[in-house]
C-alpha positions as CSV (number, residue, x, y, z in Angstrom):
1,X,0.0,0.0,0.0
2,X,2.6,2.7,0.9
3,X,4.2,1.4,-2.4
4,X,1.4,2.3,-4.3
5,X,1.5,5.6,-2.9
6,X,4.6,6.2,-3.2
7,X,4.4,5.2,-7.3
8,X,1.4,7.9,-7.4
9,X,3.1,10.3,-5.5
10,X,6.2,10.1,-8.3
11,X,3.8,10.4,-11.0
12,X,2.2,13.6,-9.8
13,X,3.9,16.8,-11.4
14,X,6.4,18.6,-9.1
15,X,3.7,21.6,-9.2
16,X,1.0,19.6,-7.2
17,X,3.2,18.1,-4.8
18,X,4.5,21.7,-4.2
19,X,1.3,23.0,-4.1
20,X,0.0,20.3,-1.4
21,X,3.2,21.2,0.5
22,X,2.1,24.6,0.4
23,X,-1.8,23.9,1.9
24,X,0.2,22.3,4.3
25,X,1.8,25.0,5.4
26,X,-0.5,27.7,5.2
27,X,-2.6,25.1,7.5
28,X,0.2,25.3,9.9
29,X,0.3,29.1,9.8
30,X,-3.4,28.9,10.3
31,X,-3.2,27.1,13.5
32,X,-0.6,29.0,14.9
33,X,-2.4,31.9,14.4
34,X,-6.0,30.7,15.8
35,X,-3.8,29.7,19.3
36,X,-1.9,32.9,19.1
37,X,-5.1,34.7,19.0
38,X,-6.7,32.8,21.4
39,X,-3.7,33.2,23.5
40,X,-3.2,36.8,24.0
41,X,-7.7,37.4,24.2
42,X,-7.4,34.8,27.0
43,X,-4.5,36.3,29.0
44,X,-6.1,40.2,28.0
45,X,-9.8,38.5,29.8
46,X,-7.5,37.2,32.7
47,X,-6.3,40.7,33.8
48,X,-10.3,41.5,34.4
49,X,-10.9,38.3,36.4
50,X,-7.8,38.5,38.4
51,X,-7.2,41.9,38.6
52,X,-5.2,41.7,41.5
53,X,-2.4,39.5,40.6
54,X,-1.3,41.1,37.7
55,X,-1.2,44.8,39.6
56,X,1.1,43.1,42.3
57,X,3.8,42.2,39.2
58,X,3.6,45.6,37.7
59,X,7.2,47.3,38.9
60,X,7.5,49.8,41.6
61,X,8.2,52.6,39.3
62,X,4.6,52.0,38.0
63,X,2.9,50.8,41.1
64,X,0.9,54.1,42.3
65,X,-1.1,53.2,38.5
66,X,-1.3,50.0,38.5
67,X,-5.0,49.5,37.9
68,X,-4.8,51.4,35.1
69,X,-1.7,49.5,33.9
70,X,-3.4,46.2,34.1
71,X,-6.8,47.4,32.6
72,X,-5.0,48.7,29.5
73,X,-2.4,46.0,29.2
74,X,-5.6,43.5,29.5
75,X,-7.3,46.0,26.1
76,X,-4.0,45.6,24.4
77,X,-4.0,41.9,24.7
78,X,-7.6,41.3,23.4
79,X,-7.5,43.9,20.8
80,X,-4.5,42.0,19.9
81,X,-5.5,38.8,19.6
82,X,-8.8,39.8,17.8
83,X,-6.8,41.2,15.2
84,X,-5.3,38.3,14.6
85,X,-8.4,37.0,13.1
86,X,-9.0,39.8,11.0
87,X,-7.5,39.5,7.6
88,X,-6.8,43.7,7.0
89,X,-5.5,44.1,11.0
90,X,-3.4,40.7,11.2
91,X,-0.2,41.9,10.6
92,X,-0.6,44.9,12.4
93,X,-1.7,43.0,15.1
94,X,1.3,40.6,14.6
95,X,3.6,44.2,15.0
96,X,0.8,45.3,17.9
97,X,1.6,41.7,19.8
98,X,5.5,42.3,19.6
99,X,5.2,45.4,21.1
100,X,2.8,44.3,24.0
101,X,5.5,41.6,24.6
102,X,7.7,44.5,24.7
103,X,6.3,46.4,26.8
104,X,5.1,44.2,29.7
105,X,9.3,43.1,29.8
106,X,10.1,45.1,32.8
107,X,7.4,42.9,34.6
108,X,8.8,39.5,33.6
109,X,12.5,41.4,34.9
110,X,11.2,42.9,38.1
111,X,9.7,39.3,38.9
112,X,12.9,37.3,38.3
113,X,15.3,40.3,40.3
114,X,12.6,39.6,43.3
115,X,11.5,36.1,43.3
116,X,11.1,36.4,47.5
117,X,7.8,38.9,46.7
118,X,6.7,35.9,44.3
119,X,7.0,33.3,46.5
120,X,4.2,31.3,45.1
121,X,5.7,30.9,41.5
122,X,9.1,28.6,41.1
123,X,11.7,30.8,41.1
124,X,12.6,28.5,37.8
125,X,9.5,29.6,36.0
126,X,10.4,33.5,36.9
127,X,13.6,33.0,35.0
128,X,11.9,30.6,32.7
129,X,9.3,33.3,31.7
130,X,12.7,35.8,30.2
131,X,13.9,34.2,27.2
132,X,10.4,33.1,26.1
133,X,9.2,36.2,25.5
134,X,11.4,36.5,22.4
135,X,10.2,32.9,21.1
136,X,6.6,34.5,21.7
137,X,7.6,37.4,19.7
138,X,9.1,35.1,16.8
139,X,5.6,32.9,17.1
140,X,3.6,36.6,16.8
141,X,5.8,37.9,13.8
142,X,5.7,34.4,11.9
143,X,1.3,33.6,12.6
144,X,1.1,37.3,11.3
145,X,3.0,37.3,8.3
146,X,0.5,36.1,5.6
């Protein structure tokens, strides 16, 4: 059976396996984007039902607005990932998403330079949570692109 396959899959022009390989990917790309989407609106929801423990990671510098800090970094997330979805904002959205990732940084550093205020996460994951906002940004910039 795989033999016969095979034998079919030699006698197909080199445009339609290339073309298959190409549904396969934008497939791929279509997934990653649903889950990136998906993603960033669930974490944006998350800072409205858990208000609190996102305004305790905000850095000191920021703390006297923190609400508001959490609130707008929860708009940014689901406006984010909605645009995602959108054909005309995705890639915008994809540049939008990098910037977010950007942005909330600091809070990733100020949790890993003071794991003792976090004492409920592993100080591994605080550290664990740096370089993976740069793969995130990578996964953004490559759902986005098309």
């Amino acid at each position: 059976m795989a033999q016969t396959a095979e034998l079919e899959d030699r006698s197909r022009p080199a445009s339609d396996l290339e073309a298959d390989a190409a549904i396969g990917r934008r497939g791929g790309r279509r997934r990653s984007r649903t889950l990136l989407g998906l993603f960033f609106i669930g974490a944006g929801l998350n800072h409205f039902r858990d208000p609190r423990s996102y305004e305790r990671i905000v850095p000191p510098s920021l703390q006297e607005d923190a609400a508001r800090v959490v609130t707008l970094s929860g708009v940014a997330e689901i406006l984010g990932g909605v645009g995602v979805f959108l054909g005309p904002t995705r890639r915008l959205s994809g540049l939008w998403l990098i910037g977010l990732l950007l942005a909330v940084f600091p809070s990733n550093m100020y949790m890993a330079s003071e794991p003792e205020r976090f004492g409920k996460i592993p100080r591994w994951a605080l550290y664990a949570r740096l370089p993976l906002q740069p793969l995130m940004m990578l996964w953004a910039w490559r759902a986005t692109r098309r």
